[in-house]
N, C-alpha and C positions, 0 to 999 in steps of 0.2 A: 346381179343377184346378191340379198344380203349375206352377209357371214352370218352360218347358227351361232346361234347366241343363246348365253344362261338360260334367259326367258322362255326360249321356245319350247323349254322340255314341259311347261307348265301352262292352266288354264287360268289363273287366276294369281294376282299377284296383291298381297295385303303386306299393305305399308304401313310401317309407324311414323307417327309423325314427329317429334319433338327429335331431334337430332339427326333426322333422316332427312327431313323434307324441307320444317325447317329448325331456325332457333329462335323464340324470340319472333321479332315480328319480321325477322329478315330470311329470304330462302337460304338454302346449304349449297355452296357452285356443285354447280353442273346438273342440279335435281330438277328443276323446271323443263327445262329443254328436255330430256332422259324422259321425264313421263309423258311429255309432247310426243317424243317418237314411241313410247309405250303404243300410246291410244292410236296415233296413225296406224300401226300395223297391226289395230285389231285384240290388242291386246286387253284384258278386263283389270282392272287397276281398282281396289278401295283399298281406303285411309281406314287407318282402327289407330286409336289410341287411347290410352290409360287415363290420359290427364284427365279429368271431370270439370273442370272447371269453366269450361264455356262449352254452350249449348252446341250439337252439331251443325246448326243451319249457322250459327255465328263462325265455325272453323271450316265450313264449307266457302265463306265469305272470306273468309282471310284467304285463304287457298287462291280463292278466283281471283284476289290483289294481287297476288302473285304469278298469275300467270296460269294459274292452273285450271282446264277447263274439267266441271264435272258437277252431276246435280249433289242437292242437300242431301240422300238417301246415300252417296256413297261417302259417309264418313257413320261412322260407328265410334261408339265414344263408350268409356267405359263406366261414364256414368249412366250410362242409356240400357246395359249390360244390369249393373247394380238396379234399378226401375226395376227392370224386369223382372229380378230375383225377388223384387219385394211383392212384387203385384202376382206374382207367382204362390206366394204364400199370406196374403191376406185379402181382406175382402177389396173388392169397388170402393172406389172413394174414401178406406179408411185416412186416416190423419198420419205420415211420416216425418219424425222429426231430421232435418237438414243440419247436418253437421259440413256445411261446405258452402259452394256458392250456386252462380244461375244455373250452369248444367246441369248438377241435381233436380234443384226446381223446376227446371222445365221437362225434363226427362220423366220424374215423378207424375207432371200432369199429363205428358203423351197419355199417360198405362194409367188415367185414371185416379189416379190417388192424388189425395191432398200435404204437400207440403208446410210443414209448420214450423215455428223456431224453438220454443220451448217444452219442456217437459212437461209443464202447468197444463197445456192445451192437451191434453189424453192421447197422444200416440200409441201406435198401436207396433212402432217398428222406430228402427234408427236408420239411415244410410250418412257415411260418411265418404268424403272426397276431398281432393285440394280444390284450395283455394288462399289467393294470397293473403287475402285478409281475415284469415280466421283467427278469431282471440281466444281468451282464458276463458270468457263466458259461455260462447259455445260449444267448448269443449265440453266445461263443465257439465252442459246440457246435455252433452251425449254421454257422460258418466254417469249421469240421476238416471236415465233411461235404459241404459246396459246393467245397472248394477240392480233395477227394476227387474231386470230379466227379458225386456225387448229383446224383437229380431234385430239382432245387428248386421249390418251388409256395409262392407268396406270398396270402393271403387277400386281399390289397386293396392298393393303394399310398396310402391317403389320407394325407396329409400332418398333417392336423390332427383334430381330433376332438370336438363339444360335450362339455362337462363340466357340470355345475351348479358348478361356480367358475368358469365361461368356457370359452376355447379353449385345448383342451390339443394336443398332440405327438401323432400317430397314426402306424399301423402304417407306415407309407409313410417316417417315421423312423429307424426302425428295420432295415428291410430298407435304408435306406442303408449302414445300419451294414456289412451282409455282405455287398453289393455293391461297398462300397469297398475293403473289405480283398480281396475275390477277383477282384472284375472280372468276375464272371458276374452274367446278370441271370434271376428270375426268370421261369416263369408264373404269370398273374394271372387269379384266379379271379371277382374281385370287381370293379364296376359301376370304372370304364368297359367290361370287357370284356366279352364274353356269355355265360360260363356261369351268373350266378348269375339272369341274367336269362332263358335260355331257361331256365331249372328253372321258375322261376316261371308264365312260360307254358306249360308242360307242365303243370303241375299245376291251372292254369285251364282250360288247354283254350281262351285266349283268341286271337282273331284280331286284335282291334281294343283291342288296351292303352293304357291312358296311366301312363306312370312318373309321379310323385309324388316332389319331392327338397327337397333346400336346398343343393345343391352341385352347381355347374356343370359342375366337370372330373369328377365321379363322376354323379350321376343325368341331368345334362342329355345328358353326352356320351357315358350310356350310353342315351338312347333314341335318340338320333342315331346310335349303334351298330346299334341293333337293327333300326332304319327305323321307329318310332313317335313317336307325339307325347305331351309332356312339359307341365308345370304345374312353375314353380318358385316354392317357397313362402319368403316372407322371414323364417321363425321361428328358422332355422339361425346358418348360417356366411355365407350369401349376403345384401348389404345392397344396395341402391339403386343407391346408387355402384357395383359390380362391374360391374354392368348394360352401363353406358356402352363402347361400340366394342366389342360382345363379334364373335369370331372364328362363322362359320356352324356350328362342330361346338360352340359352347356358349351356342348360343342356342335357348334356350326356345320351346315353342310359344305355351304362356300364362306370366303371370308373375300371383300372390296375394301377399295380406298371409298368410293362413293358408288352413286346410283348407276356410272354409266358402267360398272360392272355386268349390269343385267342387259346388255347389248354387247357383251365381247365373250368369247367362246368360253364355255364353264371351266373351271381351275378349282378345283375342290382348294 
């Protein structure tokens, strides 16, 4: 008979993925295997993450390269999150200008609406996200359009972001950029806040979740958002030392080295 384990106190277990699951284009050891025995015993497993920057059905792909069995519906992205805030306040098929990359795009066309590049074509709103190759001109695009007074919708505010060459610059960046030249501030679609995270429990169906993260001001202090409890795993952005006088909205329920945390007896 198995040993209880972290998991079992919970119906629903929502992962991050970029530091969690994986980095880059390579898994994090021991996280493959770990959600392999998730789903064997029954356990309900989605991905949610911030990044925007590749469509979900493309990071459901990458997943199943690695090992991971599970359909396109169970990754939630937080550009899909942003979509939805815009389609949520404007008409069918208006015109969104794209300050990011395919995720957006494609997310934008699930809900309807039409993605466009420039200011020139009449939008009706903005959504911004990462993406690696965003220039000066598209920014620029999303600054003619915020300082128009468009709805603006930001995928996420992270600040930094795993790379496989390390810690790079994230979306959270970059919207400095259009925030400083306008002085308007985004809405945020993405983990600390709760849309990307009630999707996910919508699509579980869960009562009793635990987020899954590497980042404090993003996965910890978005289950402290939602009133759930959190596991923060040390594979990411988050080290030891961070730990130390953390504030009550970013502190963890549990704290791992990795994933197989969530199959050994809970150790707040």
């Amino acid at each position: 008979m198995r040993v209880q384990a972290l998991v079992d106190g919970y119906d629903a277990v929502l992962l991050d993925l970029d530091g969690v699951v994986y980095v880059g284009p390579h898994a994090v050891p021991n996280a493959i295997t770990t959600i392999a025995e998730l789903r064997e015993h029954g356990h309900a497993v989605l991905y949610l993450t911030n990044n925007a920057s590749r469509p979900a059905a493309v990071v459901a792909a990458h997943l199943r390269e690695l090992g991971v069995e599970l359909a396109d519906a169970d990754v939630v992205t937080a550009a899909q999150a942003a979509a939805q805030l815009v389609a949520d306040r404007v008409p069918t098929g208006a015109r969104v200008l794209v300050v990011g990359g395919e995720g957006l795009v494609v997310a934008l066309r699930e809900v309807g609406l039409r993605p466009v590049e420039s200011y020139d074509e009449t939008p009706v709103a903005v959504v911004q996200g990462f993406a690696p190759d965003i220039d000066w001109r598209r920014l620029n695009e999303g600054v003619r359009a915020v300082r128009a007074g468009l709805l603006w919708v930001a995928s996420n505010l992270d600040r930094t972001i795993p790379t496989a060459t390390g810690i790079g610059p994230g979306n959270g960046l970059l919207v400095d950029v259009i925030r400083q030249v306008t002085g308007h501030e985004p809405l945020v679609a993405g983990k600390p806040e709760r849309p990307l995270v009630d999707e996910a429990v919508r699509r579980t169906g869960a009562e009793r979740p635990l987020i899954v993260g590497d980042r404090l001001d993003t996965d910890i202090a978005a289950a402290h958002s939602y009133g759930c409890d959190s596991l923060l795993v040390l594979t990411g952005v988050t080290s030891r030392a961070d730990l130390v006088e953390l504030s009550d909205e970013l502190r963890p329920t549990y704290v791992g080295g990795d994933l197989r945390s969530l199959l050994a007896p809970p150790q707040p």
